[in-house]
Phi, psi and omega in degrees: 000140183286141183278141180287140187272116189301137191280134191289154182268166184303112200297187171265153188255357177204170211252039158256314152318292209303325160323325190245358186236058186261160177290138185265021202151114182327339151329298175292333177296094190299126196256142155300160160308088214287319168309313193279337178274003168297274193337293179301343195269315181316317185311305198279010178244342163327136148270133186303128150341135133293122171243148171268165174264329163334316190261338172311286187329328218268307197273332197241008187240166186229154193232179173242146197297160214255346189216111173098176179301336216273165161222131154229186210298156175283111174273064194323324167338302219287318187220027201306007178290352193242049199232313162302286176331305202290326183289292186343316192305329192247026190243137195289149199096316156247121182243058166192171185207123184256112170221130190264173179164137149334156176275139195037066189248005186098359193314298179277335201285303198280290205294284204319287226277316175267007162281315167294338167301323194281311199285342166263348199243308163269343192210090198279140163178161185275145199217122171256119171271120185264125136211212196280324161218184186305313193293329181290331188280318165297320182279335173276356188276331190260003159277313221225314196298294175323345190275294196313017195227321167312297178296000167254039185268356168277006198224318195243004205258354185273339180277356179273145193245149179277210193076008189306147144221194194273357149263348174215117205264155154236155174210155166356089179095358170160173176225201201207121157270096180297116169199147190292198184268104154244188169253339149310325189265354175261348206242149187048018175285113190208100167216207187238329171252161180215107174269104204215128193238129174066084150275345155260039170237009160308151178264133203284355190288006203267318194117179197311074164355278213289325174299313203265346166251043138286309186288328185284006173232038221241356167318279191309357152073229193269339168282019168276170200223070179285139173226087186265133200237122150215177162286141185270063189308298232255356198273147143325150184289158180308139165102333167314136188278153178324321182284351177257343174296163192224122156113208168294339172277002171282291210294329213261012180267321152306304185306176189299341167098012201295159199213137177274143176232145183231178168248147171297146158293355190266293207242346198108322201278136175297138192191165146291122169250039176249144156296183202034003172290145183276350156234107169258150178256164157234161198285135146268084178228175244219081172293007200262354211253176175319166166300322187291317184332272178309338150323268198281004158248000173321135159205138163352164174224130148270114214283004180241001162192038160064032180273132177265104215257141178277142179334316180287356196266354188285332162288327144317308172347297190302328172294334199261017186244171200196144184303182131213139148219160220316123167115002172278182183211110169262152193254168178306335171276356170113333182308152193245097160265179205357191215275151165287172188257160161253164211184138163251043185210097176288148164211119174245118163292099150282112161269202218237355151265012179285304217326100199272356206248020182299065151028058196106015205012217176308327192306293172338304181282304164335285165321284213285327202285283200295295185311005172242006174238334143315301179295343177292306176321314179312326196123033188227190219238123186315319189317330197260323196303318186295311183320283140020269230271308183296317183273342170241335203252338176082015170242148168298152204272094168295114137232076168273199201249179180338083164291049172229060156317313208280098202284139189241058167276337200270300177341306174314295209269007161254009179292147186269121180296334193256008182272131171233138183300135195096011175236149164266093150350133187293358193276313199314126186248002152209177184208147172223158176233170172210149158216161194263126144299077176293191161281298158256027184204148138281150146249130186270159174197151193217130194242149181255158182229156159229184175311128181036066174093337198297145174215202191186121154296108168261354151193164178207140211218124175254143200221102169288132191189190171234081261230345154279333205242339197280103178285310195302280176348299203281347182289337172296318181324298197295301167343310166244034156279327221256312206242339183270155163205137213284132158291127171312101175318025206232019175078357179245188177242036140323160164200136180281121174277167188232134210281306216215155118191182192236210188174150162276114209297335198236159173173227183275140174013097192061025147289335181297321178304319173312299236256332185284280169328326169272346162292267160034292172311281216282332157332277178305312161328321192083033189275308157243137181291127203240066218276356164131237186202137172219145182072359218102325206264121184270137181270094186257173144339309194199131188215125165303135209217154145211137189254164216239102207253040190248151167300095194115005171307126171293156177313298183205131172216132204263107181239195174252088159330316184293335191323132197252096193230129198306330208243353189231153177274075208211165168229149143111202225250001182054056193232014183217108188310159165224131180262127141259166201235153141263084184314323198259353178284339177302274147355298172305316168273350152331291187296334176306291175308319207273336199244023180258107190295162166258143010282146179158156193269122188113356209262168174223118165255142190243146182258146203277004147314330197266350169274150177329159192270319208267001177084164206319159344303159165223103190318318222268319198261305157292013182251348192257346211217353149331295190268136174263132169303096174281150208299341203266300182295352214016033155250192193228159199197150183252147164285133191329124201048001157305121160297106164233041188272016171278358158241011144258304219291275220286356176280339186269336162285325187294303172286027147246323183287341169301283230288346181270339173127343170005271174309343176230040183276110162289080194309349204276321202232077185249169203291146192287351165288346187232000185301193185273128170351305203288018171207359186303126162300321187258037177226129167241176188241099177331171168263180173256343175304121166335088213309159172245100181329149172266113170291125169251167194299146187285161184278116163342141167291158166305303213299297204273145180311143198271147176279165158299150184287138205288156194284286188238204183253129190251175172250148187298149185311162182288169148323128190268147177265167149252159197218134183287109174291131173277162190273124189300140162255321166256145163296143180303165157253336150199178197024053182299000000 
């Protein structure tokens, strides 16, 4: 019979026992187990499997069900947006993680929460998690960590070390520090992961986050890892240069920049719901109507062929959706072109129509954002609207302020006496044109730019026709938008040729047809140039243009309209660009420049032509000064029968010298079309040969209504010449 093993004794509690009761015999001595410590030794010379935390999360983590008590598998489904962060974490090359996002949107539940799971069970190292105060810190390790460190305990429980407290867990191979951002709490830290959670709720008196959980990891070199997660409480509005942003939009504005492109379920075609994107879809409703109204009609907008998607279809969206990142480009069909930028700091943009955990869905952000901009309006406190906008919709809170200050008596007294229209200044390195489509007239209007933005009206033209019906009309129009040139103010018989320009496409009944055809026509001529691609976006000669005067319209996306596709809701033949706009992002930088005295970069010189002969009013100047900003909403609006086609002619010049490169023109080295005159491509030398005219649209019969009278009296554009290109002295840098 096996003999029972005698039971060991009890040690002793104080050191008069221990003298006298010590084990007498090897027996008594508890011995460890010697298999398991074979076991534990073998374990510890094996090499760890490499796991990504994305594949960690997907085969080993459990979550608890979303409807009972119960936990089951980790669904990547649920959220995939948050499956880019997570590859980041293991991916060779980046040593930060950015992820901006709406509150409870998976931003920590996913990346943070399966990095620690991972950082214990595979890939071991001391890791400190940062927030913002202590009390923030007690409640999520007894909210969120301890239960998720239980629910693994078959997975993680043989690697846990005893000793626990609520900052600090060990485990096998390293341990995880919970602590708020303090400067006690920053000191002796050296560790290789770092988790810094809510980062625009640092207290800014501690100093730079990023500067300072930098030094605590910089032992570990290029394998260390910062992952910083917030709402973008601290950011500055879009469009802010990078070195001026604040909070996580700072950091991630350094970063590579990724952006979700997702597909409509309707069309197909590919789009964004991130801002500054060149096709963003947006929450669409009707800010004007009741909250239930908007509640319950809110929808998605698809920016390429206007299909209106309902809450429900965005979790399919999600699956079928996928990071880029800046300088990449997806086409409506989903192919991925160009290069990414490079960065050792990944950044993902979450909103709040990405969003899987949104409450009441879009209907909702809808819903919560115009009752809180009603109420701003009213006289109430800014405080909630911000809340709103940052914590639910995931974007920084534009209120800047009215840009339509500049009233336009100071415009008056800033017109230049020496300027004269029908001329270029010698500072002007391009022209770009635009023109308006009326009901009996076009209006043309041709802006000179010099180095770094300073510009000048250089003619402005009221053109009589008839622009639904006149083909001949448009074909001249296009014409001395593509061909006239200006003589140079500088004592020689130069002349500037115009670099770029567009003309408006919509208006009243069969302008569109009108305006598509005569590209078309002039296209099929060899009339128009096809001058390359800057951001992505192709750059023609002449281009048809409109601008979109809904909230979140990209800035500028050049698309195909025409496209003939079984699956898109489009007619003709897809053989004619559209420059689309953000009319009111336009409008803004309008108002920027208007309020920049000249000489200055950015400054608009107005030449004392465009004012009235007979003295105030001077239409051309009220017009510029017409439309008002709203400060909550940012668009902008006009009064009922107010004129304001002197801000569209100069806004429509301002988007086409964008889409040509404006903004990202290096003046020290700039393209020979923006070079100094004396090397400029577009400045030439008439011939001596007679010019050859532009037929412009015959003048209305008695019978037919008389046009409006031109805003002021101009003297007519020069003669267009034909003209001898003189020989570069410099080469372009790009779109020579």
């Amino acid at each position: 019979m096996r003999q029972r093993r005698a039971a060991l004794p009890r040690w002793p509690t104080n050191s008069m026992q221990t003298r006298t009761r010590l084990p007498s015999t090897p027996k008594e001595i508890p011995y460890a187990n010697p298999a398991r410590l074979a076991l534990a030794c073998l374990d510890g010379w094996l090499p760890r499997t490499p796991i990504s935390v994305a594949d960690h999360a997907e085969q080993k983590r459990w979550v608890k069900a979303a409807n009972g008590a119960h936990l089951e598998r980790w669904d990547h489904g649920t959220a995939p947006y948050t499956c880019g962060p997570m590859e980041a974490l293991t991916e060779n090359g980046i040593e930060t993680v950015a992820i901006v996002g709406p509150a409870a949107s998976g931003k920590t539940a996913g990346p943070a929460e399966s990095w620690l799971l991972q950082t214990i069970e595979a890939d071991p190292a001391d890791m400190l998690w940062y927030m913002q105060t202590e009390d923030a810190v007690a409640s999520y390790v007894k909210g969120r960590i301890e239960p998720l460190l239980d629910a693994h305990d078959k997975l993680i429980g043989p690697l846990r070390l005893g000793r626990d407290s609520i900052t600090m867990k060990r485990f096998r191979g390293g341990r995880v520090e919970f602590l708020p951002f303090t400067h006690s709490a920053l000191v002796n830290k050296h560790v290789q992961k770092i988790i810094a959670d809510e980062w625009d709720a640092y207290d800014p008196n501690v100093g730079d986050p990023e500067e300072l959980l930098n030094f605590r990891r910089q032992a570990a070199g290029a394998d260390s890892k910062l992952l910083a997660i917030s709402h973008p409480d601290l950011a500055l509005p879009l469009g802010t240069p990078p070195e001026r942003q604040r909070g996580i939009m700072r950091l991630y504005a350094k970063s590579d920049r990724r952006t979700w492109w997702w597909p409509c379920p309707h069309c197909g075609a590919h789009s964004s719901p991130n801002p500054g994107t060149t096709r963003r879809m947006v929450i669409h409703y009707d800010d004007q109507a009741p909250l239930e109204e908007i509640e319950s009609s809110a929808r998605l907008l698809c920016p390429v062929n206007g299909c209106l998607i309902e809450d429900g279809h965005r979790h399919a969206m999600n699956r079928g959706g996928r990071w880029l990142r800046a300088g990449e480009e997806m086409d409506e069909d989903g192919r991925i072109a160009g290069r990414p930028v490079a960065s050792r700091i990944a950044g993902f943009w979450i909103v709040g129509a990405m969003s899987a955990f949104v409450m009441g869905g879009i209907g909702a952000l809808a819903r919560n954002r115009v009752a809180a901009e009603r109420a701003v309006a009213a006289g109430g406190d800014v405080q909630e609207l911000r809340t709103i906008v940052v914590k639910g919709w995931g974007e920084p809170l534009d209120m800047a302020k009215a840009v339509g200050s500049v009233d336009a008596a100071a415009l008056v007294e800033r017109a230049d006496d020496r300027l004269r229209l029908g001329t270029v200044p010698p500072w002007v390195r391009f022209l770009t044109a635009w023109a308006d489509a009326q009901g009996n007239r076009w209006e043309l209007l041709v802006r000179g730019w010099g180095a770094h933005g300073e510009s000048t009206v250089v003619q402005h033209q009221v053109i009589p026709g008839e622009p639904a019906s006149s083909a001949e009309g448009w074909d001249g129009l296009l014409a001395m938008l593509a061909e006239t040139a200006f003589p140079i103010a500088d004592g020689t018989s130069r002349v500037m040729r115009i670099r770029a320009a567009g003309y408006d496409a919509f208006g009243q009944p069969g302008v569109t047809e009108q305006a598509y055809a005569a590209w078309l026509r002039r296209w099929r001529a060899g009339g128009i140039r096809r001058l390359g691609e800057v951001d992505s976006k192709v750059a023609f000669s002449l281009i048809p243009t409109k601008g979109d005067p809904r909230r979140g319209a990209a800035r500028l996306l050049v698309t195909w309209p025409n496209s003939q596709r079984k699956d898109r809701k489009a007619t003709a033949g897809g053989q004619i660009p559209l420059l689309l706009f953000s009319a009111n992002m336009a409008k803004d930088a309008l108002a920027a420049q208007l309020a920049v005295l000249p000489p200055a970069p950015n400054a608009v010189h107005l030449p004392k032509g465009l004012l009235s002969r007979t003295g105030p009013p001077h239409p051309f100047v009220e017009q510029l000064t017409v439309e008002t900003r709203n400060p909550v909403t940012g668009m902008w609006t006009s009064p009922p029968g107010a004129r304001n086609e002197a801000t569209d002619l100069m806004v429509g010049c301002e988007v086409i010298a964008r889409l040509h490169g404006l903004h990202r023109i290096d003046w020290t080295r700039p393209p020979a079309w923006a070079a100094p005159l004396e090397s400029n491509s577009m400045v030439t030398l008439p011939t001596q040969s007679p010019p050859e005219a532009v037929r412009l649209p015959a003048l209305p019969s008695a019978t037919a209504p008389r046009p409006a009278p031109p805003a002021t009296a101009l003297p007519p554009p020069p003669v267009m010449a034909r003209t001898v290109a003189r020989r570069r002295a410099v080469p372009s840098s790009y779109m020579g």
